[in-house]
KOLGU-455567 format. One record per atom (N, C-alpha, C): residue number from 0; x, y, z; atom name. Coordinates in steps of 0.05 Angstrom, whole numbers, plus 5000, padded with zeros to 4 digits. Each point is the difference from the previous one (the first is absolute). Layout:
! KOLGU-455567
NUM|X|Y|Z|CA
...
***
This chain:
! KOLGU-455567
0|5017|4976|5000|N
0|4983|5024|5000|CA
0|5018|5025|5000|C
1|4996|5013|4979|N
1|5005|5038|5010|CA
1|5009|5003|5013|C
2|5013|5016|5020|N
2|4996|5013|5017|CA
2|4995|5029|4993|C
3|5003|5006|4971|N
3|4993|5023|4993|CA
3|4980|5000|4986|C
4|4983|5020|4988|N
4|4971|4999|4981|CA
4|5004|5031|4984|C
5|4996|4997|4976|N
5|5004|5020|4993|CA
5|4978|4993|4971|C
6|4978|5022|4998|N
6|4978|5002|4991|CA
6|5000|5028|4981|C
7|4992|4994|4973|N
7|4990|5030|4993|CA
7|4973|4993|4992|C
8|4984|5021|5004|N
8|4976|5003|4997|CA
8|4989|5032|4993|C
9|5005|5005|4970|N
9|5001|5018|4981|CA
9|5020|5010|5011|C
10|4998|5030|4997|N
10|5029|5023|5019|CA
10|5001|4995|5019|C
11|4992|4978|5015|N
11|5021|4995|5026|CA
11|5009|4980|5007|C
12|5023|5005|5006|N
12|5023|4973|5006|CA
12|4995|4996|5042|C
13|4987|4970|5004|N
13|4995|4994|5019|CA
13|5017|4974|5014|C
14|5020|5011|5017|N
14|5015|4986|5015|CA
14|4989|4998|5035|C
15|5003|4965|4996|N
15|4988|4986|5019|CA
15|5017|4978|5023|C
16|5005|5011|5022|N
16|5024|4988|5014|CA
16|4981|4978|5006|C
17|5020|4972|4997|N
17|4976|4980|5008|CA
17|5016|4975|5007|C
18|4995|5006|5025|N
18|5017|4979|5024|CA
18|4976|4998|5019|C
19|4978|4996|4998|N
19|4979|5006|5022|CA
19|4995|4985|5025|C
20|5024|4974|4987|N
20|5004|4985|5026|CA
20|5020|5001|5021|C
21|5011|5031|4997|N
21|5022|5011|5014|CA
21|4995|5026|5007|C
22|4970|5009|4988|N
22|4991|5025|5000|CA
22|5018|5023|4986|C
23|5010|4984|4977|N
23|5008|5012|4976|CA
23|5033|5019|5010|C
24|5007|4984|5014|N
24|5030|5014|5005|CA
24|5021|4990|4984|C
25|5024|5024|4995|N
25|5006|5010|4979|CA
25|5025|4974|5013|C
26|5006|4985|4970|N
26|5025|4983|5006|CA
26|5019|5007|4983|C
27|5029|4995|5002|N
27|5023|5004|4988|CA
27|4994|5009|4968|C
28|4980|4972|4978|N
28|4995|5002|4983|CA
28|4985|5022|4988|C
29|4976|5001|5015|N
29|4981|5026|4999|CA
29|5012|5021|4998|C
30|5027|5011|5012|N
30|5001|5027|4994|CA
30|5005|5011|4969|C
31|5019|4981|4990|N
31|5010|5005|4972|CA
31|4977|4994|4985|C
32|4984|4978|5003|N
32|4963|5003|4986|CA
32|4988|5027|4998|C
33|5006|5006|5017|N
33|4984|5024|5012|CA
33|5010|5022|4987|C
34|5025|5004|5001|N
34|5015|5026|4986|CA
34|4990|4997|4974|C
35|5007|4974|4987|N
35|4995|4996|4977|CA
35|4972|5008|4986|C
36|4992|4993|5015|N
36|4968|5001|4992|CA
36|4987|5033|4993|C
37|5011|5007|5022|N
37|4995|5036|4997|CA
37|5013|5011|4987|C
38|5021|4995|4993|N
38|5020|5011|4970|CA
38|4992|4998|4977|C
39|4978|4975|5004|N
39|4995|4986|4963|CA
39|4977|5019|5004|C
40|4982|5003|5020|N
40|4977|5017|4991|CA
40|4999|5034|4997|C
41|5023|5007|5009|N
41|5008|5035|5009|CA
41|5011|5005|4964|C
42|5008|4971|4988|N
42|5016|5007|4978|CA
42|4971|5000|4973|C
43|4984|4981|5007|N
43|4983|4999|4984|CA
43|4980|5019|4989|C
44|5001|5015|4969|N
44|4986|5030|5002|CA
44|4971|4982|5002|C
45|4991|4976|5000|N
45|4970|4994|5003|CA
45|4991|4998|5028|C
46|5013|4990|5010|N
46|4995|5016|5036|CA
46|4995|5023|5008|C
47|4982|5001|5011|N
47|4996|5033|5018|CA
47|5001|4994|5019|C
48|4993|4989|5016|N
48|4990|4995|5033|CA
48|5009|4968|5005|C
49|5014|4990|5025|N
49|5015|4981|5007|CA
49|4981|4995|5034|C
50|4988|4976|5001|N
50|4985|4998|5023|CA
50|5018|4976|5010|C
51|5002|5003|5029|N
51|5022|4986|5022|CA
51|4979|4990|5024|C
52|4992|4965|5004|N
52|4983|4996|5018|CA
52|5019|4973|5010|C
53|4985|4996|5012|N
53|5007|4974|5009|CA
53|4978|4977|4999|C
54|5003|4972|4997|N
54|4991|4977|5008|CA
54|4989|4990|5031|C
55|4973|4985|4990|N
55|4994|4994|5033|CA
55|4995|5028|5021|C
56|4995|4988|5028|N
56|4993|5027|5015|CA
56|5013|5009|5006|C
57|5031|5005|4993|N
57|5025|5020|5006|CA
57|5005|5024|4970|C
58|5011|5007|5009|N
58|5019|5020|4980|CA
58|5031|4988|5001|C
59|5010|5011|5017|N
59|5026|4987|5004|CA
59|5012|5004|5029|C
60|5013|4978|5003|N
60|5007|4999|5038|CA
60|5029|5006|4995|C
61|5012|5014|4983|N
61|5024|5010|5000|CA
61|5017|4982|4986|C
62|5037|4998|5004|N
62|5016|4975|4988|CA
62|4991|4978|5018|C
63|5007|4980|4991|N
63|4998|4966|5010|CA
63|5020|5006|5016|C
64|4987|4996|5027|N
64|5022|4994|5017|CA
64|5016|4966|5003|C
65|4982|4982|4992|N
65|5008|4972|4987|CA
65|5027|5009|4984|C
66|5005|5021|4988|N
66|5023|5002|4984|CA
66|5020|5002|5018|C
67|4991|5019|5023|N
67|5027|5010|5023|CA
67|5015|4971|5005|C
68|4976|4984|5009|N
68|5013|4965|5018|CA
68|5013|4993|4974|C
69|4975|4994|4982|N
69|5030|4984|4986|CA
69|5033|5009|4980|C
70|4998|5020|5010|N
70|5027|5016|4994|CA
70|4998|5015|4974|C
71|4980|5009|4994|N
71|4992|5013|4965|CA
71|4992|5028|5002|C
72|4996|5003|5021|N
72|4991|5030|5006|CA
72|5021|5024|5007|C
73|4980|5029|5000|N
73|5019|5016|5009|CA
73|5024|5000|5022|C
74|5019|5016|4996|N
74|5011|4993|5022|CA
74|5034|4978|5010|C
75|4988|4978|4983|N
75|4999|4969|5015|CA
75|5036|5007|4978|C
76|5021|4989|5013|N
76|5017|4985|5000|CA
76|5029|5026|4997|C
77|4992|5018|5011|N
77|5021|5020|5011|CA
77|4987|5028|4981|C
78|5008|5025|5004|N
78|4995|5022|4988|CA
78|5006|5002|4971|C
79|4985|5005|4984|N
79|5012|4998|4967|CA
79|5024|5032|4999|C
80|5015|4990|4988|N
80|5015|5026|4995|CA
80|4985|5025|4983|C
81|4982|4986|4980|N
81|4976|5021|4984|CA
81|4986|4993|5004|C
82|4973|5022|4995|N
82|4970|5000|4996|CA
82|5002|5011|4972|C
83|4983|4976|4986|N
83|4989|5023|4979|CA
83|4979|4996|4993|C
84|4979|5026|5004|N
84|4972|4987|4996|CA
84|4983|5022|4992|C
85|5030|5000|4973|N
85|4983|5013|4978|CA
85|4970|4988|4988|C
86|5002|4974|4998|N
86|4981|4976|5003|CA
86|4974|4992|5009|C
87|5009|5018|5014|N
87|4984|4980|5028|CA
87|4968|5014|5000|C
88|4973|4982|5010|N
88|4983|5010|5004|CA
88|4990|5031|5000|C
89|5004|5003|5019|N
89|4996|5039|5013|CA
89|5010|5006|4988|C
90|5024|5002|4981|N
90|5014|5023|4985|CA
90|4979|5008|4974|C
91|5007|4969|4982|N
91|4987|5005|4981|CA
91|4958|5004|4998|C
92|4997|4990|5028|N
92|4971|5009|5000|CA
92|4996|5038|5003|C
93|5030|5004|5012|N
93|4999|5029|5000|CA
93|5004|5015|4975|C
94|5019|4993|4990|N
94|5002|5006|4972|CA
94|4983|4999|4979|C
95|4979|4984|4991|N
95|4983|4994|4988|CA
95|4978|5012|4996|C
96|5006|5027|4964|N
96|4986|5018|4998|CA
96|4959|4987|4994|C
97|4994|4968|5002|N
97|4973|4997|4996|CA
97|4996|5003|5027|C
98|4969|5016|5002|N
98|4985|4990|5030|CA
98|4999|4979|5010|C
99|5015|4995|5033|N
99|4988|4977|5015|CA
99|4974|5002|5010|C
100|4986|4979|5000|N
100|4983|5000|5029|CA
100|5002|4972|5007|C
101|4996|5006|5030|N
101|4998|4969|5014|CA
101|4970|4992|5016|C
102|4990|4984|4987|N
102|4984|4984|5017|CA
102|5007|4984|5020|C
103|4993|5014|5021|N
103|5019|4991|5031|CA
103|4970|4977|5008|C
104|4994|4979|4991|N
104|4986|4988|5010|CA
104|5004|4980|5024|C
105|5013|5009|5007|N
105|5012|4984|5033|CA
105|5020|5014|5017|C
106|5011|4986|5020|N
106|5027|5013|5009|CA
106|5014|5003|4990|C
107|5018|5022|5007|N
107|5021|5010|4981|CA
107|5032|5009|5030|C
108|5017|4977|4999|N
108|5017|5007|5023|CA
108|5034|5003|4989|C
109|5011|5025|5016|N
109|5029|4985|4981|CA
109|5012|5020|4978|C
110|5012|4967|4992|N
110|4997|5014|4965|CA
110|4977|5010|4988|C
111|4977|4976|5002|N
111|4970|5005|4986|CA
111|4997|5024|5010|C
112|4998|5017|5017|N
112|4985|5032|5009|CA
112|5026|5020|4984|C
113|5028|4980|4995|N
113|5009|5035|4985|CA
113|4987|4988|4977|C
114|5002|4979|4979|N
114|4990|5004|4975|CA
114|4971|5010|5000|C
115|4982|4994|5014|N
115|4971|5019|4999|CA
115|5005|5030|5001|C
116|5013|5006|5024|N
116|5010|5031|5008|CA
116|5015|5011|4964|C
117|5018|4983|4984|N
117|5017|5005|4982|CA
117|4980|5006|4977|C
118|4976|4992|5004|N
118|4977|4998|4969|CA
118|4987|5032|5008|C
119|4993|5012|4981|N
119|4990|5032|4993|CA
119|4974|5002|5008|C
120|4980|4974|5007|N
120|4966|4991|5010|CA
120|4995|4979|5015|C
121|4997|5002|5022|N
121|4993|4977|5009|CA
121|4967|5004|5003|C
122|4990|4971|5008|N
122|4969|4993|5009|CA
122|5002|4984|5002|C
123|4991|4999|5025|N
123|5014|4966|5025|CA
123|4966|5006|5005|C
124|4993|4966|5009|N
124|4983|4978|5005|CA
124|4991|5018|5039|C
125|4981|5000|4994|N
125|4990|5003|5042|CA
125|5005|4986|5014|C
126|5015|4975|4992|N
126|5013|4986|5025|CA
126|5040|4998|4995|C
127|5003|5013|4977|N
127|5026|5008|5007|CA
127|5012|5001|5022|C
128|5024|5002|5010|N
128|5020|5011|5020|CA
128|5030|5003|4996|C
129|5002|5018|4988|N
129|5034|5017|5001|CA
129|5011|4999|5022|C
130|5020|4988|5005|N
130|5029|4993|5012|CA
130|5016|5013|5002|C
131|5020|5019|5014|N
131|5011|5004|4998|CA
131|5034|5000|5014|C
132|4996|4975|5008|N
132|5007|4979|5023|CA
132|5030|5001|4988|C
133|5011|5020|5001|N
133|5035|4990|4993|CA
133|5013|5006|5022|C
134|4993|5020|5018|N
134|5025|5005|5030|CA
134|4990|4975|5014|C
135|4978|4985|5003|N
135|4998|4982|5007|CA
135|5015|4974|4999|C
136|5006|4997|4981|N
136|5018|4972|4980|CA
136|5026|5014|5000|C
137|5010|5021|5009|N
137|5022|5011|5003|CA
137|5016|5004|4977|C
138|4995|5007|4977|N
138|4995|5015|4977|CA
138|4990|5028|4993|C
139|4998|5013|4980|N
139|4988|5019|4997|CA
139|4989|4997|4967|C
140|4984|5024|4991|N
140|4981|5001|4974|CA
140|5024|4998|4988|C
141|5014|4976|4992|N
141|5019|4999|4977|CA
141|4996|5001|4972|C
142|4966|5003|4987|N
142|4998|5005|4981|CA
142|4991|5020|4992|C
143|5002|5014|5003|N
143|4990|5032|4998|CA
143|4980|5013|5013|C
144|4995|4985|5022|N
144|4978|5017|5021|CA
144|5011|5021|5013|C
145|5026|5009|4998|N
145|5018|5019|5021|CA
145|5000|5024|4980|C
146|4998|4998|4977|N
146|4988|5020|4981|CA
146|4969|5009|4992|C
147|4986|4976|4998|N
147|4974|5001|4997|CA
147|4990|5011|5029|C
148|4996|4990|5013|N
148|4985|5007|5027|CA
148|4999|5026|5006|C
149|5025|5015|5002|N
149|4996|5033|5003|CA
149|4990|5019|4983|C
150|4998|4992|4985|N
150|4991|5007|4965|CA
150|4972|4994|5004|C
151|4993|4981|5006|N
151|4971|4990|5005|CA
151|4986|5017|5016|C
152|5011|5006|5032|N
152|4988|5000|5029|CA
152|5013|5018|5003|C
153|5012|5017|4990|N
153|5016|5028|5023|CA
153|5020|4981|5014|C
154|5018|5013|5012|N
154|5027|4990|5018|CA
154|4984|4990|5027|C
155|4988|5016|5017|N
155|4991|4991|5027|CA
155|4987|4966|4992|C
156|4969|5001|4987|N
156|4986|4979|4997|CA
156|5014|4970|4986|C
157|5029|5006|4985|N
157|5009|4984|4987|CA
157|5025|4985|5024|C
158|5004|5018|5014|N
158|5017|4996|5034|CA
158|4987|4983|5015|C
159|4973|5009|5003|N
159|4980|4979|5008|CA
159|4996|4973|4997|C
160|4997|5007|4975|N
160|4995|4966|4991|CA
160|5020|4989|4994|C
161|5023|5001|4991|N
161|5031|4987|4999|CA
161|5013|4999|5026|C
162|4997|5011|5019|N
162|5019|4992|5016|CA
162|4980|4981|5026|C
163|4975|5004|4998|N
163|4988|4986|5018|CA
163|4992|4967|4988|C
164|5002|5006|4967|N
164|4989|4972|4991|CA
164|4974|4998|5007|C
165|4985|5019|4994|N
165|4969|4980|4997|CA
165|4984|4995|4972|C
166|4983|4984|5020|N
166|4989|4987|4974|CA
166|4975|5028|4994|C
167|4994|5003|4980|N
167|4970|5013|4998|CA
167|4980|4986|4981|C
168|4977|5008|5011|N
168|4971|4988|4979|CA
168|5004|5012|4976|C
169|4983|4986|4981|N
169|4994|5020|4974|CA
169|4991|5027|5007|C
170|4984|5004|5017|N
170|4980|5017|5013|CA
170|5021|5024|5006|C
171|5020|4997|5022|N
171|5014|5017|5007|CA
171|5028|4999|4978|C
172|5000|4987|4985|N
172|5018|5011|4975|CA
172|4987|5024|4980|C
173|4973|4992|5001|N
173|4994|5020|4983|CA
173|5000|5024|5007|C
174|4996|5003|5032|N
174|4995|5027|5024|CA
174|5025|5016|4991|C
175|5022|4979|5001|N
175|5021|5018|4995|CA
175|5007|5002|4980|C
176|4995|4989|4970|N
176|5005|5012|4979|CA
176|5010|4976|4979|C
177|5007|4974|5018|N
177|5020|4982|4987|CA
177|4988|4995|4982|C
178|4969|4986|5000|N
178|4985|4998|4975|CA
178|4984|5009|4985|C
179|4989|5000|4974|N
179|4986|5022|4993|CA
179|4969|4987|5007|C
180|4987|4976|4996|N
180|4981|4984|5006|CA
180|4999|4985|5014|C
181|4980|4997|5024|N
181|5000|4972|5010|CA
181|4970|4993|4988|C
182|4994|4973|4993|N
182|4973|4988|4981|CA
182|5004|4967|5013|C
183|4981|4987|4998|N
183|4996|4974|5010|CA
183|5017|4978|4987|C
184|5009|4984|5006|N
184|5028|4986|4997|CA
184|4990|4990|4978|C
185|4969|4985|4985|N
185|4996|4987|4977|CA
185|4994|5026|4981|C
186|5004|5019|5003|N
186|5005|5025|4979|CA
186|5027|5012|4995|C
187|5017|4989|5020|N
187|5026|5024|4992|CA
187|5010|5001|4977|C
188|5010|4974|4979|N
188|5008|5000|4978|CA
188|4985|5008|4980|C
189|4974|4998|5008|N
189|4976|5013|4979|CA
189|5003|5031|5001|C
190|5003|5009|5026|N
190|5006|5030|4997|CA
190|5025|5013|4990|C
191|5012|4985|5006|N
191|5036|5004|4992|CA
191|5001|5000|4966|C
192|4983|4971|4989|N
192|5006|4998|4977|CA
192|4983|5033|4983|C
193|4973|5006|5011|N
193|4992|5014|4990|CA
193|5014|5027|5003|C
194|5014|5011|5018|N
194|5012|5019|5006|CA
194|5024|4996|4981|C
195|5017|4982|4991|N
195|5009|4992|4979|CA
195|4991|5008|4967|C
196|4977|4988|4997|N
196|4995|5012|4980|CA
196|4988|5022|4999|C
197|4994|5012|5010|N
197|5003|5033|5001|CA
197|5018|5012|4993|C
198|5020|4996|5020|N
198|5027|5017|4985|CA
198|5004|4985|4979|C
199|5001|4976|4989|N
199|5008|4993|4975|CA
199|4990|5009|4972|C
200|4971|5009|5015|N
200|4990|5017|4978|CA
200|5010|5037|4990|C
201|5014|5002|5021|N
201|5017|5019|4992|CA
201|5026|5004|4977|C
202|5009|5026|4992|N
202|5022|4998|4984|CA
202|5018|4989|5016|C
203|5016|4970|4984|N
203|5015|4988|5022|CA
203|5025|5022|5005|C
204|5009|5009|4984|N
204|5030|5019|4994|CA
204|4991|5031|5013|C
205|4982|5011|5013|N
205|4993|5012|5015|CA
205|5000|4993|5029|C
206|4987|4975|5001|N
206|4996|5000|5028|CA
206|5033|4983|5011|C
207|5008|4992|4982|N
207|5029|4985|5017|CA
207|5022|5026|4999|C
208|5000|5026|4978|N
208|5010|5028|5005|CA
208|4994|5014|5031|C
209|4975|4989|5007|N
209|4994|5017|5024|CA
209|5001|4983|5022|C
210|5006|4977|4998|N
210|5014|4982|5026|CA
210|5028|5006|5006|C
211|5016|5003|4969|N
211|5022|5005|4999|CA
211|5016|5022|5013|C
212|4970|5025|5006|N
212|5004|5018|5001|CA
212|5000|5011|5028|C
213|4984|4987|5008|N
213|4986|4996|5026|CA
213|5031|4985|5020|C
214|5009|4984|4982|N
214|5020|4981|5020|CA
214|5027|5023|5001|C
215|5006|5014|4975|N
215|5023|5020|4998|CA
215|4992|5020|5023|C
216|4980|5013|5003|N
216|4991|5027|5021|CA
216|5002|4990|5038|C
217|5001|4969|5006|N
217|5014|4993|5016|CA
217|5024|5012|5015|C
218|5014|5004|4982|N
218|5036|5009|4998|CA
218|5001|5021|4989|C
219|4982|5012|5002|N
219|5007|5026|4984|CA
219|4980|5027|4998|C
220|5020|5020|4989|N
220|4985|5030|5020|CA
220|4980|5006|4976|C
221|4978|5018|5000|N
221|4985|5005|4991|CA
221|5007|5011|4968|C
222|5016|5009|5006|N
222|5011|5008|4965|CA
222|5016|4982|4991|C
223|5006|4992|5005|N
223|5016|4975|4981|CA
223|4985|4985|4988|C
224|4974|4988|5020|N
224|4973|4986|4992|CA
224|4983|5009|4982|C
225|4999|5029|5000|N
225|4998|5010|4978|CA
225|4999|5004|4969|C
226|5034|5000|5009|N
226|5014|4995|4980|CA
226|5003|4971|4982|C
227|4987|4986|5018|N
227|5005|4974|4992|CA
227|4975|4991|4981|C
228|4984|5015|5019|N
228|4966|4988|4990|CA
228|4997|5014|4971|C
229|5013|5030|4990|N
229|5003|5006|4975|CA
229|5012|4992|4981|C
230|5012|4979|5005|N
230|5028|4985|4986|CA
230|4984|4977|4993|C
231|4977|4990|5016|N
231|4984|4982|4999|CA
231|4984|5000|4988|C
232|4988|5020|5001|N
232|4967|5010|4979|CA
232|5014|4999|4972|C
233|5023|5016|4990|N
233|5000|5001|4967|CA
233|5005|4976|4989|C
234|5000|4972|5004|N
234|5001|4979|4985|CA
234|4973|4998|4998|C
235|4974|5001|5024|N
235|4978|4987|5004|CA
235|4987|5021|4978|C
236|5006|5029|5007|N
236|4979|5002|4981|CA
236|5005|5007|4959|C
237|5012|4985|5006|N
237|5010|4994|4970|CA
237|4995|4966|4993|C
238|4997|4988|5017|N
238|4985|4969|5002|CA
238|4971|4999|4986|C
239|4993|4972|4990|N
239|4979|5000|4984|CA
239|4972|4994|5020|C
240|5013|4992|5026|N
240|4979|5008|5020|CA
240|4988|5023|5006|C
241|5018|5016|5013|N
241|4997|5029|4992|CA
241|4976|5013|4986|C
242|4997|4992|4978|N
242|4989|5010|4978|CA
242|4968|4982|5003|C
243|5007|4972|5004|N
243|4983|4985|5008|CA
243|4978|5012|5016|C
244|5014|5009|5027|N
244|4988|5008|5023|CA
244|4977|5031|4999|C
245|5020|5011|4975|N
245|4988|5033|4995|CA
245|4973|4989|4990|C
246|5004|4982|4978|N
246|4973|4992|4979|CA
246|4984|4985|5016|C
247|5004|4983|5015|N
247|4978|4990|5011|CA
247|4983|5023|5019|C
248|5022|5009|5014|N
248|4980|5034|5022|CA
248|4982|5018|4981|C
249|5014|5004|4971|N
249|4977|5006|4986|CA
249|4975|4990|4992|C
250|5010|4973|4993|N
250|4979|4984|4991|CA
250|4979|4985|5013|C
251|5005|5003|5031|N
251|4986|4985|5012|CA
251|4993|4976|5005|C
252|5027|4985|5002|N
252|4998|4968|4991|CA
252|5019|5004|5019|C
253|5009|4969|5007|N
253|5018|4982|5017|CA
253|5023|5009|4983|C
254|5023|5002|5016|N
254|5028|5006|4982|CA
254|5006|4965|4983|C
255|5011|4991|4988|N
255|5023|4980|4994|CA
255|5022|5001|5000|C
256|5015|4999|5018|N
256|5036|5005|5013|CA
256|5010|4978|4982|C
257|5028|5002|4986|N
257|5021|4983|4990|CA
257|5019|4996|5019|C
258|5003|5020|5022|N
258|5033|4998|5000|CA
258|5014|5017|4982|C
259|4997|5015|4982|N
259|5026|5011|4984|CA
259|4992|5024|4994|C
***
């Protein structure tokens, strides 16, 4: 069996962690699946929107700790002299100018809560519960929750929840902002997927310009972003979308987006 699933279903490329008899935790193999998987669809101009769920009633319970014991895991057999992870999960989910969203239909602890935290939408299930259990296990958010979280929550609320390790409901993730929906656990992917094609029905080369754009203004002062976003517009509107988009507002019809 899989351990990975990877689905398209028109413009969207739907990756499905599926270990559900481990509650879908991430093993040695899975990560390079995983990278892989989001590279082939970020590259694909028929992709717009990339949906990230999981199998069974989890999302993901983080790495296999089964990997730690049997010697395959992080960590395990002295300090590597390099990291490189240009590769690796979180980077390239960060990098990756198509929209994520994640259908958090279960727990999400770990690793699993940074790759949900790492996707641009979440809408987690009402019986969700986000983890954030790393000072606990005597670790910390090694995958990009030490960036995401303050970014997310302000500095104080992100202090909160990282250094105390708690778990929260869907309920109180949404209070604070982590998710954008909470909906009943046999709807989440239905909503996800539909929230999916929504933006997919957008100019794809517009809306991954303004993710792009969105991720640059992070790091950067108001004029430069600026500057950036004008550097950005003169390809688009010289695009046959573009033009697309004008004629349909005139015409009163649904646009038809190419991509180009």
């Amino acid at each position: 069996m899989s351990e990975l699933l990877v689905d398209r279903i028109g413009h969207i490329a739907k990756i499905t962690l599926n270990r559900p008899d481990r509650m879908n935790a991430i093993s040695t193999g899975m990560l390079a699946a995983f990278s892989e998987a989001i590279v082939e669809a970020d590259r694909d101009r028929d992709v717009r929107a990339i949906v990230i769920t999981g199998a069974g009633r989890g999302f993901c319970a983080g790495l296999d700790l089964k990997d730690q014991s049997s010697g395959q895991g992080l960590g395990v057999g002295g300090a590597p002299t390099k990291f490189d992870l240009r590769d690796a999960p979180p980077m390239v989910l960060h990098q990756a100018d198509t929209p994520t969203l994640c259908a958090l239909n279960g727990g999400a602890a770990g690793y699993g809560l940074d790759l949900a935290l790492g996707c641009d939408i979440r809408i987690a299930a009402d019986g969700a519960k986000l983890s954030a259990a790393f000072t606990k296990r005597g670790v910390l958010p090694e995958s990009g929750g030490t960036w995401l979280l303050p970014r997310l929550l302000g500095w104080a609320k992100a202090s909160e929840l990282a250094f105390t390790g708690r778990t929260l409901t869907a309920e109180q993730a949404l209070e604070l902002g982590l998710v954008n929906r909470v909906v009943p656990t046999d709807l989440v992917l239905k909503e996800t997927m539909a929230m999916a094609e929504e933006i997919a029905g957008n100019a794809p080369l517009a809306v991954q310009a303004t993710k792009r754009m969105m991720r640059l203004a992070m790091d950067e002062t108001f004029e430069a972003n600026v500057h950036h976003v004008f550097l950005q517009l003169l390809p688009l509107v010289r695009s046959k979308d573009f033009q697309e988009g004008m004629n349909s507002f005139l015409e009163k019809r649904p646009p038809k987006f190419e991509g180009r």
